[in-house]
C-alpha positions as CSV (number, residue, x, y, z in Angstrom):
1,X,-1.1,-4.9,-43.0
2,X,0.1,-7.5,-40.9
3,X,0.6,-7.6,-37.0
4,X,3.9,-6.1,-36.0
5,X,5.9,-7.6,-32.9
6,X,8.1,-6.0,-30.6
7,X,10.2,-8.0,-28.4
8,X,12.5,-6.1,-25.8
9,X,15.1,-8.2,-23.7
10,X,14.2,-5.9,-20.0
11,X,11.1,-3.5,-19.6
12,X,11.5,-0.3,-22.5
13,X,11.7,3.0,-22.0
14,X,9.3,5.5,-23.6
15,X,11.6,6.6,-25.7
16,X,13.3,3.0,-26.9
17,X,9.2,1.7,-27.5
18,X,8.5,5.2,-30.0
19,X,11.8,4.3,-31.6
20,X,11.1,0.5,-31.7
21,X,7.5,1.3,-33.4
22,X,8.9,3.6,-35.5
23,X,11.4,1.6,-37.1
24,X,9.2,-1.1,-37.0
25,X,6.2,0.4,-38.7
26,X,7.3,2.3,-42.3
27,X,4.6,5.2,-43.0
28,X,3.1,3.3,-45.6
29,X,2.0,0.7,-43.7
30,X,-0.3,2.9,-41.4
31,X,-3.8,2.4,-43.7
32,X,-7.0,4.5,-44.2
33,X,-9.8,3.1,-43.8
34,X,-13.6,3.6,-42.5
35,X,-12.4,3.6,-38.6
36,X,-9.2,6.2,-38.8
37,X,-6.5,8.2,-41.0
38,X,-3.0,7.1,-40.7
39,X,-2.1,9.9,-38.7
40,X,-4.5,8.9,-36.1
41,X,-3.6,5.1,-36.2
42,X,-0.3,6.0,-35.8
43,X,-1.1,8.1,-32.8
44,X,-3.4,5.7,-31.2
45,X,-0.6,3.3,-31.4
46,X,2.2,4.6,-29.7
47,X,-0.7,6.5,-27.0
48,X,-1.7,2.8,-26.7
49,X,1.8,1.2,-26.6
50,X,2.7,3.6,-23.9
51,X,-0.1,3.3,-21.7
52,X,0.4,-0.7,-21.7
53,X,4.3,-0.3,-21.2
54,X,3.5,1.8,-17.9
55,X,0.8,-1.1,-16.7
56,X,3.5,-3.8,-17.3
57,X,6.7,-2.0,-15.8
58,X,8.1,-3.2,-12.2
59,X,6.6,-1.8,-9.5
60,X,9.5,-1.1,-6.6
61,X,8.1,-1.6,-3.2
């Protein structure tokens, strides 16, 4: 698999990034290997994706 990239033209919401991965990402592309299943990949993604997209939103003052 290769890196995926996301490009949004103003901060996502949750709901736009889940879609955007999902689209993005077909369900064969989420491997098995030594370190996870799919199912937690895909998990630890959007759990990850999320987490980042609340560090990086505006912060009103």
């Amino acid at each position: 698999m290769r890196p995926v990239r996301l490009w949004f033209p103003l901060p996502p919401t949750a709901r736009a990034l889940r879609s955007a991965i999902d689209a993005a990402v077909a369900d064969d592309l989420w491997f098995d290997d030594i370190h996870g299943l799919p199912d937690w990949r895909r998990h630890m993604t959007f759990r990850l994706a999320e987490e980042i997209r609340r560090e990086l939103r505006p912060r009103h003052r």
